[in-house]
N, C-alpha and C positions, 0 to 999 in steps of 0.2 A: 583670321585677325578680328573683324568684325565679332561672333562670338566672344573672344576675348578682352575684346573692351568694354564690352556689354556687359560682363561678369565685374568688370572694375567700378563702373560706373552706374548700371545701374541703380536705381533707387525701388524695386518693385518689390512688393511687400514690407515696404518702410514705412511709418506714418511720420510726419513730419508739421509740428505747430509753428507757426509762424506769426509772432508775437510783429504786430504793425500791418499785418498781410493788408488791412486796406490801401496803405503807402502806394506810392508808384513805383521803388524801387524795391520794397522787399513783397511787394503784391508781383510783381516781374518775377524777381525769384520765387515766389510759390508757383506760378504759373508755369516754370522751365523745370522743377523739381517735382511738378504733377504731371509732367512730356513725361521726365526720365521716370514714371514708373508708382512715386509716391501714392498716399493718400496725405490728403495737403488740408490742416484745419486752420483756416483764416481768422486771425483775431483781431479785433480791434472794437472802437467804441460804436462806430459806423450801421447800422445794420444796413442802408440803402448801400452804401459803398461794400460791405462784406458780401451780401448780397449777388452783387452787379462783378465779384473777384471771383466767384463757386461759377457764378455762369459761364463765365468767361473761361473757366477751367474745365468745367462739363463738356461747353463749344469745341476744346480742342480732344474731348475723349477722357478728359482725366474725372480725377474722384476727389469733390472736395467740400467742405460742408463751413459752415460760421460759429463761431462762437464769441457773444459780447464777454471782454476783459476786460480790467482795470492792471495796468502797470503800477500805478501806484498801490494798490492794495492786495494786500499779499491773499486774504481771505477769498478775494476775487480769481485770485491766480492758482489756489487750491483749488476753488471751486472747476475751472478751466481744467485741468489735470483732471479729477475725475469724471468730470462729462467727456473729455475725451476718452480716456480706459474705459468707460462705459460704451461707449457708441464705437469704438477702434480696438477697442483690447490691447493695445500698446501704443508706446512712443518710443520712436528712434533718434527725433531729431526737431532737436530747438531753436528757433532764429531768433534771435532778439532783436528787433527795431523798431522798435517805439520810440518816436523823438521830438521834440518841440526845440525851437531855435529864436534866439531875439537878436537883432541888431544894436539892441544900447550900449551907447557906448563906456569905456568902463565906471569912468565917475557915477556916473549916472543909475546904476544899477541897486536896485532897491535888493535888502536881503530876501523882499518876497517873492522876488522873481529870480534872482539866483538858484535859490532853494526850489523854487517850481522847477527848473530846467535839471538840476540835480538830480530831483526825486524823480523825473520822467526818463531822463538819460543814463544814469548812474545807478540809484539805487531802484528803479524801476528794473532794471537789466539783473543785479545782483539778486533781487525777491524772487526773479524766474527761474536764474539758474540752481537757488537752494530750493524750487521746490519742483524742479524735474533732477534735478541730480540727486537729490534726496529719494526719488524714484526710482531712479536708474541703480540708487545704489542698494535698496532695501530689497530690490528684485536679483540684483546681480548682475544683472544684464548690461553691454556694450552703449554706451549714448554719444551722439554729437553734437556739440553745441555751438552755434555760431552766433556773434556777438557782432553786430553795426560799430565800426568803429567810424574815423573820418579821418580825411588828409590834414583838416585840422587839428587833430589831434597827435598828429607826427611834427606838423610845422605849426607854429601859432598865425593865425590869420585875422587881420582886420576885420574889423564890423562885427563879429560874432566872439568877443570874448566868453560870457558865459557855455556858449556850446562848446567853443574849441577847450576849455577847461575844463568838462564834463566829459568827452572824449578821451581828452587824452588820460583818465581817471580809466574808462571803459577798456582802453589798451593795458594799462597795467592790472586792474580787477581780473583781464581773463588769462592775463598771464603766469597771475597767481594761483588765478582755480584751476590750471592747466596740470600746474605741478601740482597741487594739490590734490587731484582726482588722476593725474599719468597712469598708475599702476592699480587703478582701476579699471582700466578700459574707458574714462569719460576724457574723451577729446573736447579740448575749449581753444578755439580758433576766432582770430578777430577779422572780418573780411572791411576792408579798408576803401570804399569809394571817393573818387577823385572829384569833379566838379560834374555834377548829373542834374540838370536844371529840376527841382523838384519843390511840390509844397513849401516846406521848410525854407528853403534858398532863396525862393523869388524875390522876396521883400527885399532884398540886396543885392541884388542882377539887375544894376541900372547900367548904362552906356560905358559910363568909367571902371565899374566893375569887371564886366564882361571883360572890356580890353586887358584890365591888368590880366586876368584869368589865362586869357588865349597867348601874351606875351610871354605866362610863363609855364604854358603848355607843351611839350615837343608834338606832340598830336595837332595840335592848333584845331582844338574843337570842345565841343562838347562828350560828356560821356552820354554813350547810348543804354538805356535801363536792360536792355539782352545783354548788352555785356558784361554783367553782375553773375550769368547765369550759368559760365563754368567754372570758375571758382567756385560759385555756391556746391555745386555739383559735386566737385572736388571731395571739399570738406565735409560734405553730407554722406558720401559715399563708401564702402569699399577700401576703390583707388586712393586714401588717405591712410588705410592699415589702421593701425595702432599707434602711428610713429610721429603722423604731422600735428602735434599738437602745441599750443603757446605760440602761435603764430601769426603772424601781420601778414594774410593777404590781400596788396594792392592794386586797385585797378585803378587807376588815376593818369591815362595817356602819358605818362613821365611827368607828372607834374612834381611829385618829392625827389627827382635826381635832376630838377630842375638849380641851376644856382644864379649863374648871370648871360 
């Protein structure tokens, strides 16, 4: 049995970039997809943070190396692809989570900051997946792509209109590319976290916040950044075939089957 799930889920001989890996939550997932097997290239603007994610991946035995990116700039994000095929000789698997988040509320939202949260959330997301699927498709080869989505962006949520409308853009963008690449082999999967105290979030995790959260949590907690890491798994994997793709997996303790 053990052989056999090993074969499902493994990730060894896989390379896997992970657009945000400095994050807390998709830096967690590169670090559980460098367990199962990967080689895990961490991106982000951070070098001290990128840095401080390779080690931490090395610490546990794994293989994993940094690369400065721009989400916003597609030239940056070419550039990424072939420093990686140069130093890895392939890519099997894309995570996209690059994110920026603002609390203003909606009056108050200037077009230059809507457009920033856009360009970082949205079409930051969209520039990665046309220039690894663009890869995946000119080689022929099998790709997985996994796209940050949010519970915001299944249910609309106070304090965060710009992101929650940015999201839920990201849910339907991968369910587009999904169909659109299906019978190519490029899997486009959206992994759906629920309330995971992070960067992004804290500015809005005040007392009253918090309690709405947990009132309408059936977990009554917090999410933990390991529990990202088998569904990551999942969809990186194998154990996903050919078949699970254009899909919302959520990890969110019951908060979207949550109602009254």
């Amino acid at each position: 049995m053990s052989n056999y799930v090993n074969s499902l889920f493994s990730l060894e001989g896989k390379v896997a970039v992970v657009v945000g890996g400095t994050g807390e939550l998709c830096g967690t997932m590169a670090v559980g997809m460098a367990k199962a097997g990967a080689e895990v290239v961490i991106v982000g603007r951070s070098l001290e943070k990128g840095e401080a994610r390779v080690a931490e991946i090395e610490e546990a035995g794994g293989k994993a190396y940094f690369v400065r990116a721009e989400a916003t700039d597609r030239e940056s994000l070419n550039d990424l692809l072939n420093r990686v095929i140069e130093k890895s000789g392939q890519v099997d698997i894309l995570v996209n989570g690059a994110g920026i988040n603002s609390p203003t509320p909606a009056l108050e939202i200037t077009d230059e900051e809507f457009h920033r949260i856009l360009d970082v959330n949205l079409v930051g997301t969209l520039r990665a997946c046309q220039v690894f699927a663009n890869y995946f498709l000119s080689k022929e080869i099998p790709g997985s792509i996994i796209n940050l989505g949010s519970i915001s962006g299944l249910n609309p949520l106070s304090r965060v209109f710009s992101y929650s409308a940015s999201k839920a853009a990201v849910h339907n963008l991968s369910r587009n590319l999904a169909r659109e690449w299906a019978d190519r082999d490029i899997r486009v999967n959206t992994l759906v976290p629920g309330f995971f105290p992070a960067e992004q979030n804290r500015a809005v995790l005040d007392e009253s916040r918090v309690l709405e959260i947990m009132r309408h949590t059936p977990a009554s907690r917090f999410g933990n950044p390991d529990e990202l890491i088998g569904a990551t798994i999942l969809l990186a994997s194998n154990a996903a075939g050919g078949f699970i793709t254009g899909t919302e997996v959520v990890v969110d303790g019951g908060f979207a089957c949550m109602s009254i």
